[in-house]
C-alpha positions in Angstrom: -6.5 -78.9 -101.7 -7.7 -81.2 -99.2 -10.9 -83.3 -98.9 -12.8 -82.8 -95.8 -13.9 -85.3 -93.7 -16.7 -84.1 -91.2 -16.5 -87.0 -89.0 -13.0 -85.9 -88.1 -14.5 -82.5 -86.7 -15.9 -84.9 -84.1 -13.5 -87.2 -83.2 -10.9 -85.7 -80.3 -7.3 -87.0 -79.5 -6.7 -89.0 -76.1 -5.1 -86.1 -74.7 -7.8 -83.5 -75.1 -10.6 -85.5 -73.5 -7.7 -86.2 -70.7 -7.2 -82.6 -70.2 -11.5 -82.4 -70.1 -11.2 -85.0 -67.2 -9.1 -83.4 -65.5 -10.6 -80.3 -65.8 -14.3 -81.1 -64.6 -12.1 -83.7 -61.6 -10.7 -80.0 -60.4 -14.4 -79.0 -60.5 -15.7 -81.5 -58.8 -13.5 -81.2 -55.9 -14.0 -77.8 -55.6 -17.7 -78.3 -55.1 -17.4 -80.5 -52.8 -15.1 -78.1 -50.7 -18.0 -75.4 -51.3 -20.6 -78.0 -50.2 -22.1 -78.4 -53.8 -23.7 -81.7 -54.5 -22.8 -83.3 -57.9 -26.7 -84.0 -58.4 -28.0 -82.5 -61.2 -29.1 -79.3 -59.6 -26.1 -78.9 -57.5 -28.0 -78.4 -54.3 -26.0 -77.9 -51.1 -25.0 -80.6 -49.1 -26.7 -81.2 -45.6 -25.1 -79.9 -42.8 -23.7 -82.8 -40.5 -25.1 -83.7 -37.5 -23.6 -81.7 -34.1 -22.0 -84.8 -32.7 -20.0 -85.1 -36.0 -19.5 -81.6 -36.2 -18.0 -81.6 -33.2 -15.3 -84.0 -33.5 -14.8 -82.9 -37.1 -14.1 -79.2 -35.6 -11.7 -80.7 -32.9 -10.0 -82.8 -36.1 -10.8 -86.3 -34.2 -13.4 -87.3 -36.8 -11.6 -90.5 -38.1 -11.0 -93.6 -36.9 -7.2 -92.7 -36.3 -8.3 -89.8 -35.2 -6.5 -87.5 -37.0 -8.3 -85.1 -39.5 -7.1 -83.5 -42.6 -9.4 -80.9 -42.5 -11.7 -79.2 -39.6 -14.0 -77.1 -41.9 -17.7 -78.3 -40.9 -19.6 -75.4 -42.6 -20.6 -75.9 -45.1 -19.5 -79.7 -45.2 -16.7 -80.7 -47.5 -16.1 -84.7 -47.3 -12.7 -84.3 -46.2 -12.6 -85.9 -42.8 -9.3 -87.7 -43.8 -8.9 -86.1 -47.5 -8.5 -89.7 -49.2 -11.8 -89.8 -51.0 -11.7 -86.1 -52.6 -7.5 -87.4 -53.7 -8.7 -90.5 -55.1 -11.1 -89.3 -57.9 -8.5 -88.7 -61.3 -9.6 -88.9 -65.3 -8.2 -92.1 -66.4 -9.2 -94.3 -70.3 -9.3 -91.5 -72.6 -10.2 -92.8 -76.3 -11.2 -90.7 -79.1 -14.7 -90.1 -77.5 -15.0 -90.1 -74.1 -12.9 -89.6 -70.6 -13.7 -92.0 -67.6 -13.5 -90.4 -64.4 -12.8 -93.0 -61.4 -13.2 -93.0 -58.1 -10.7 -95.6 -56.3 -12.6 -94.8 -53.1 -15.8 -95.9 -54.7 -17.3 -97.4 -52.0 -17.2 -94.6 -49.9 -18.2 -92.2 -52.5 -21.5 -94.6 -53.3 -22.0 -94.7 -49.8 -22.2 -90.6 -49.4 -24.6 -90.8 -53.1 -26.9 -93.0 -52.1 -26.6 -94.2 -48.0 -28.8 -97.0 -46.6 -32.1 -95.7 -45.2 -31.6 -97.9 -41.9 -28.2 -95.4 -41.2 -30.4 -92.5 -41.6 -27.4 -90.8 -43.0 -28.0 -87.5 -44.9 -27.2 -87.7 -48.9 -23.9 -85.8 -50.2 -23.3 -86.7 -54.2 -19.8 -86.2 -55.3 -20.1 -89.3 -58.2 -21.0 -88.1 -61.7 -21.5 -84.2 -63.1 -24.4 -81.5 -61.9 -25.7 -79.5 -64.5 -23.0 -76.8 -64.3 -20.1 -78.8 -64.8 -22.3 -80.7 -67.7 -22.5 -77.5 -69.3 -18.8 -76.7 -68.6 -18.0 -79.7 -70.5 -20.5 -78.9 -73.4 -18.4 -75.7 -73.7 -15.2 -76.9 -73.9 -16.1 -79.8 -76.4 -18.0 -77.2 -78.6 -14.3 -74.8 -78.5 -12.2 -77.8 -79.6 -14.8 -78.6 -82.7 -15.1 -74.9 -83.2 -11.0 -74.8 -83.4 -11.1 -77.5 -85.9 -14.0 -75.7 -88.3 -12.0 -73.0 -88.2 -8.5 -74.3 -89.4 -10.7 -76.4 -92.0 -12.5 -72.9 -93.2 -8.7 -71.9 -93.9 -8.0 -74.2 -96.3 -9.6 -75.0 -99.7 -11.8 -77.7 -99.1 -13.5 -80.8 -101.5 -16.1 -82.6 -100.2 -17.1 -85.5 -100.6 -21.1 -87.0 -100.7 -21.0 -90.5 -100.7 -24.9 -92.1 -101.2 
């Protein structure tokens, strides 16, 4: 027999939140290619402006003038392709993932630009509601897993007052 101890249902190894991370970092990335804001409703992001468009289209949209990608409809954030690369799950403990962004600046400045640019508003930093649920899910199978190999065995438990 073995005694059970509920807070160990809860508790996750390193390496499964890591494998969460990168889970909902795919996800995120293929909003963005889609055009789907990570606010929490997922809206769509603004379409750019026709000038930008333009040069986006003709792949001279960055300062070296060499674009990764030439999509423009609906907008994907991936003028030169380093900010969508840069985001990857990193300081996995026993209850959380981080998820960083080493192109943070850029990313903050797409979340949330400065009124005097008058730059439309495309969120890739956090989670929308989808990918929130997505991650309830996939935290609820892992403790579900562990119930169930604990429901195989004969269990004690213990009440401490």
């Amino acid at each position: 027999m073995k005694n059970f101890k509920p807070q160990k249902v809860l508790q996750h190894k390193r390496s499964e939140w890591l494998k969460l991370g990168g889970k909902l970092v795919t996800r995120i990335i293929e909003d963005a290619d889609k055009g789907i804001s990570q606010d929490f409703d997922g809206k769509l992001f603004p379409f750019y402006k026709d000038t930008y468009a333009i040069k986006k289209a003709l792949g001279k949209a960055t300062p070296k003038g060499v674009s990764s990608s030439r999509q423009v409809s609906p907008p994907n954030l991936r003028a030169s392709g380093k900010m969508l690369s840069s985001i990857s799950p990193k300081k996995a403990t026993k209850e959380s993932v981080e998820i960083h962004y080493r192109e943070g600046e850029i990313v903050q400045g797409n979340a949330n630009p400065p009124a005097r640019l008058k730059k439309k508003k495309r969120n890739i930093y956090g989670l929308n509601d989808k990918n929130w649920s997505f991650a309830r899910d996939y935290i609820d199978s892992i403790i579900d897993e562990k119930i169930t190999k604990f429901n195989r065995k004969k269990v004690i438990l213990e009440v401490k007052i």
